[in-house]
N, C-alpha and C positions, 0 to 999 in steps of 0.2 A: 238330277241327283237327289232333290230332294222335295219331301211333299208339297203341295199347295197352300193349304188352308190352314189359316190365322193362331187355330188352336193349337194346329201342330208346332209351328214356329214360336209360339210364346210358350210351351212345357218346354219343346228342345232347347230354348234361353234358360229358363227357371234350371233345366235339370241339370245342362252342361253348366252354370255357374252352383251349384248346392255341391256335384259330385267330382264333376272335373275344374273346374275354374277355379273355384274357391282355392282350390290346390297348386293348381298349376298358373294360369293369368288372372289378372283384376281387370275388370270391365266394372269401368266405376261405378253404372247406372245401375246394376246388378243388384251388388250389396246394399246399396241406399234402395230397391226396391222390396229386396227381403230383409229388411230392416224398419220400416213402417212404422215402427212401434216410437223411432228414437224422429227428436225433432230436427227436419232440414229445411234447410234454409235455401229455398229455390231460387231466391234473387241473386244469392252470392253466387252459387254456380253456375246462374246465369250469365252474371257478367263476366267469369273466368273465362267461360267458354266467347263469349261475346269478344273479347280482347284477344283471344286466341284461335282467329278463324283463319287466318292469313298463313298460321305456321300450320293448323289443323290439315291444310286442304296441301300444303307441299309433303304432309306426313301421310295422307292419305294415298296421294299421288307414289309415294316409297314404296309404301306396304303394298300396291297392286303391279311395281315391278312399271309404272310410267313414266317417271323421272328417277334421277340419283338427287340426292342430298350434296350440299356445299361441305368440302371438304373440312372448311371452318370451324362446318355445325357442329361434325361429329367429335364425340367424346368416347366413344368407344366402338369396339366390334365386335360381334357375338357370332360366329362362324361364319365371317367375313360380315354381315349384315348391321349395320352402323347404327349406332342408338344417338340420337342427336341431341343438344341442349335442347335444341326446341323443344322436343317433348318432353325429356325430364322436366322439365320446370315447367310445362303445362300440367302434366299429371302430379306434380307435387305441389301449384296451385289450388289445382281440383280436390288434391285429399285435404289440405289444411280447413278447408271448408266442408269438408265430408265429416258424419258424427263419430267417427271414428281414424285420425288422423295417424298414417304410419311414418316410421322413420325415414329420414332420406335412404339409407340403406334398403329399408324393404322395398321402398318403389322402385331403389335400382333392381335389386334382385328380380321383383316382380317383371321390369322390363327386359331385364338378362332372359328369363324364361319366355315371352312370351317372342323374342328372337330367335331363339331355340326353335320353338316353335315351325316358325316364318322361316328358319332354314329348311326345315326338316319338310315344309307346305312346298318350299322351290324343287329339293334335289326330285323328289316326289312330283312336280308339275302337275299340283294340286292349289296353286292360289286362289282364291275367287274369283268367281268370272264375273263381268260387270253385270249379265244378266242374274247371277244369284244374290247380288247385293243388292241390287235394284228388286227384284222378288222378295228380298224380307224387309227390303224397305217399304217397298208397298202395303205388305202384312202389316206390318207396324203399324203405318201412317191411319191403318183403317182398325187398328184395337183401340177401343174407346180410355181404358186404363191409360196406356200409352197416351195415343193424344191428349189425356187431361194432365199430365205432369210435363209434357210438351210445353203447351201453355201457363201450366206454373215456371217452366224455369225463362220463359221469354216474358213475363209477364214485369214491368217495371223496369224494364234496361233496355237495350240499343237490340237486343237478339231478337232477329225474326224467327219465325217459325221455317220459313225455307232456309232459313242458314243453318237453325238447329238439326233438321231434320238432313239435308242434302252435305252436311260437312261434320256435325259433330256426330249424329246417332249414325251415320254413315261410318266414322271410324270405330264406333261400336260393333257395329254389323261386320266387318271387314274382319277385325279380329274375333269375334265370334266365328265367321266362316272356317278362317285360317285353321282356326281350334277343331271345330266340327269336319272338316276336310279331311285333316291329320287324322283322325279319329278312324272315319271313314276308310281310310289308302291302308290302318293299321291293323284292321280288321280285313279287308281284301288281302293284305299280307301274310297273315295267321290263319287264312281261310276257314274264320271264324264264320259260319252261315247263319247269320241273324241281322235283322233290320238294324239301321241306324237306334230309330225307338229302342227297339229290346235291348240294344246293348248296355244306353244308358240307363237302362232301370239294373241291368244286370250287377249286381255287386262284386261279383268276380271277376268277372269282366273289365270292370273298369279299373280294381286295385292289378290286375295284369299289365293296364294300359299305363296307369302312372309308375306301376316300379319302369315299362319301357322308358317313361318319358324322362323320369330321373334320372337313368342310364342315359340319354340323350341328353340332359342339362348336366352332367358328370364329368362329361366328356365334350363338353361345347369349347371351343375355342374361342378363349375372352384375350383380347389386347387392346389395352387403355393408351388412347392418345394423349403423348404428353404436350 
């Protein structure tokens, strides 16, 4: 489904977070990449991520449709698809240390969306296959960029670079996918005839695709576990 080679996968990130992401989900390594300018602090994200590999890898396990969640975890639903403590409070650890800290409100929202999403990747039987996650994780693991803030955020804490790499940029990857999938199934749908690439340079293209998505998080089905 999707190209090979390293370049393509690191504009497809850059461009799906500037045009689609930024709008629609947060992928935290994103913003702090196109952000460069403001000062981060690698050790502290390091070690969020480092204390948080355990809930990381049952969340990851969710999102690819391999296990259920403990009924416990969950704090809400988003068109049946369960948003757990565990990860609110990993991703609201993660932004409190990020140069730009949002309210608990907006990382829920952000997480309401990006379940929206992950319904919309199921009804579709469009989720990532392990071989496409494992494909840009490879990409990844061989862009030198990448690897060098790999090793800043393991550098001085407990985080290996195989933990960072196989569980947290892993749950990176996954939702990236989910996002570019959608993208993908919604353009076969519109029988829009244009490459993945062209669509997202496309500017019309894509303010089409977020008013769908809107429409699709307008109309998501939220019910909060009391």
């Amino acid at each position: 489904m999707y190209e090979n080679n390293t370049t393509t996968h690191m504009k497809g990130k850059i461009i799906i977070c500037v045009i689609i992401c930024a709008a629609i989900v947060s992928i935290v390594l994103q913003p702090i990449r196109l952000r460069a300018s403001e000062q981060i602090d690698y050790n502290e994200i390091g070690t969020v991520i480092d204390s948080s590999l355990s809930d990381l890898t049952i969340i990851n396990n969710s999102l690819t449709g391999v296990v259920a969640v403990e009924d416990e975890q969950i704090i809400l639903f988003v068109n049946k698809i369960p948003v757990t403590n565990a990860e609110m409070q990993f991703r609201l650890s993660l932004d409190k240390v990020s140069p730009q800290p949002r309210t608990q409100q907006e990382i829920l929202d952000v997480l309401i969306k990006e379940k929206v999403l992950l319904s919309v990747a199921k009804e579709y039987n469009v989720l990532p296959l392990e071989e496409e996650i494992n494909e840009m994780l490879f990409a990844n693991r061989n862009e030198a960029v990448l690897v060098s803030e790999a090793e800043k955020f393991c550098k001085n804490n407990n985080l290996s670079l195989d933990e960072y790499w196989n569980t947290y940029e892993r749950y990176n990857i996954i939702r990236i996918l989910i996002s570019q999938n959608v993208f993908e199934q919604y353009l076969q749908e519109e029988q829009i005839d244009v490459t993945y690439g062209e669509a997202v340079m496309s500017e019309e293209i894509c303010e089409d695709y977020l008013s769908e998505l809107n429409r699709w998080i307008s109309q998501a089905e939220i019910v909060y576990v009391e």
